[in-house]
N, C-alpha and C positions, 0 to 999 in steps of 0.2 A: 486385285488380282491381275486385272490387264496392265497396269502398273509395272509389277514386278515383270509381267512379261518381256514387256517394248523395251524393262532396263535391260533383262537378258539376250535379248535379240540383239541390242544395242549393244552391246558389251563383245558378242559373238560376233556381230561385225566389225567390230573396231582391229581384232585380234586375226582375222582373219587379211584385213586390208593391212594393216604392221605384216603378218609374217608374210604374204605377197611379196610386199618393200622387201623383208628379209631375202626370199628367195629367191628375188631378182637379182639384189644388191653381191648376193653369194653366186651365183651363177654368172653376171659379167664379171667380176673379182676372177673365179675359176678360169673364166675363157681368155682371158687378155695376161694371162699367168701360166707359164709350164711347170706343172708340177714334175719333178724329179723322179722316176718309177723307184723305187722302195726294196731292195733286196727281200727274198723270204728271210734268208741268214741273217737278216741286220739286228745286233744287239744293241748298237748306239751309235749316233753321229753328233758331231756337233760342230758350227760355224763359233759359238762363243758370243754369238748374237744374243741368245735366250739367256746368256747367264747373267750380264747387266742387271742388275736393280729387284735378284732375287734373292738378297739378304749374300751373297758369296761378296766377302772383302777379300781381299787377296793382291798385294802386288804384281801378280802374275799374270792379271786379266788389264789389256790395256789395250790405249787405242794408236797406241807410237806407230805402230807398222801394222795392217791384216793385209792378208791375199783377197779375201771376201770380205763384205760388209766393214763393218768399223774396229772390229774386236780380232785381239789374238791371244793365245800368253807367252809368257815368255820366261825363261829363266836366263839371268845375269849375276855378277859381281853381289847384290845386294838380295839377289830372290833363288835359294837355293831349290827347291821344288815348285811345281807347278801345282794349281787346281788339277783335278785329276775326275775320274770315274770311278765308283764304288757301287758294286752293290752282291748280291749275294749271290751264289753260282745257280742256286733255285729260281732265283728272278730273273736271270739274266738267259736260264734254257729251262724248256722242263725234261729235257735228254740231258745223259751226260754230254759235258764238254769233252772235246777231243783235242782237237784245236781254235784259234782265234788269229782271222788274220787283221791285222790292225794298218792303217793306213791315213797320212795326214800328207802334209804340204811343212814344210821349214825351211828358215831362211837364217844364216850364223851370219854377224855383222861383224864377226872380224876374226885372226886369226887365234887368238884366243879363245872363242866360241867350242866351248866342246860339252855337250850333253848328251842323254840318252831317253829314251823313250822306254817305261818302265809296264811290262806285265809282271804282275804278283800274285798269287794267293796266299792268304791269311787265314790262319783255324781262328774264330773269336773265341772256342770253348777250349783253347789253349792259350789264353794271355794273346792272345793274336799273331801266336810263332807262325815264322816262314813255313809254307808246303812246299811253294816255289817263286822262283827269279829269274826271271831273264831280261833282257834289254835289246832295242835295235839300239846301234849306235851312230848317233845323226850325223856325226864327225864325218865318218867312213860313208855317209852317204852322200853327202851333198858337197863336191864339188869346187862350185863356184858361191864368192861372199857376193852377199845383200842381193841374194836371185830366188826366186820362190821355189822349192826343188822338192818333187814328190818322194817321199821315203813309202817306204812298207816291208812287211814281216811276218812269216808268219810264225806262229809260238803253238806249237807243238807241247800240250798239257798231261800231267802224268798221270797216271789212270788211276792212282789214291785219291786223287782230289773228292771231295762231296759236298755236296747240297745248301748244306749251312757255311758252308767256308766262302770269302770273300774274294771278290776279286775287284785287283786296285790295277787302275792306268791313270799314268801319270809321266810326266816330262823331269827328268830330275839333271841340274847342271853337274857336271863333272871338270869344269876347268875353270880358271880365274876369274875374269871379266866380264871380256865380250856375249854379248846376247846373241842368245840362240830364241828362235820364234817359232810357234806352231800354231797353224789352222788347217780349218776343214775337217777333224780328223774322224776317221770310221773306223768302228768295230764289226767285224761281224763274224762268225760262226766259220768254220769249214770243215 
């Protein structure tokens, strides 16, 4: 009996002195790190960091060009849409939506470069017909080639939409060639 005790004391201490190490190890990590404050509104961000090596193949996620970290995507000559954002308008608020205002970083590498930044809803329990469509158009935003250039919009939704219906963000090319790029990009509520 005193056996089984000394293992369990032994046991309790071992887990106790690990999760110490843990709590130190996460506590200098936190302190020598700014964490970025977090919008209430915010339905999704993404650098394209996280998407790397979680089963997403896709020509669109690459490391040619980012503003942040290593990762962007891109739409070109050979990648007509981008990896995008899905999920369902219940996941994404437990209010109706009203609007979404979405916001990224893009960079056109030539004058060919012409795409658009795509909000959508989808009925699935209609074959997946259009609700709605709209686009910023990254053309008309940005200026200057091969410069990183803030776009944003916001997308005013129509008051049919519901619950189960989907909502899709996505980068889709609308010109020949030239690559157009996006990171950083936020969604959020308004």
């Amino acid at each position: 009996m005193t056996l089984s005790l000394l293992a369990l004391a032994n046991r309790q201490f071992i887990r106790l002195v690990a999760g110490s190490f843990l709590l130190a190890g996460a506590t200098a990590c936190s302190s020598s790190t700014k964490e970025e404050a977090v919008p209430a509104n915010l339905v999704t961000r993404n650098d394209f960091e996280a998407v790397e090596g979680w089963g997403v193949v896709s020509p669109s996620l690459t490391k040619a060009k980012a503003r942040s970290g290593r990762y962007a995507i891109k739409v070109d000559g050979e990648t007509e849409f981008s990896i995008g954002y899905q999920n369902t308008l219940l996941q994404v608020s437990n209010s109706k939506l009203k609007k979404l205002h979405v916001r990224g970083w893009a960079l056109l590498t030539g004058p060919q470069a012409k795409a658009v930044l795509v909000v959508q809803v989808t009925d699935p329990a209609k074959g997946g017909e259009q609700v709605y469509w709209e686009a910023l158009d990254i053309r008309g935003e940005v200026k200057t080639l091969n410069h990183w250039t803030q776009v944003d919009k916001d997308f005013v939704l129509p008051a049919t939409i519901g619950p189960n219906q989907e909502l899709k963000i996505y980068m889709w090319r609308t010109g020949p060639d030239d690559a157009t790029y996006l990171d950083d990009l936020e969604i959020t509520k308004g």
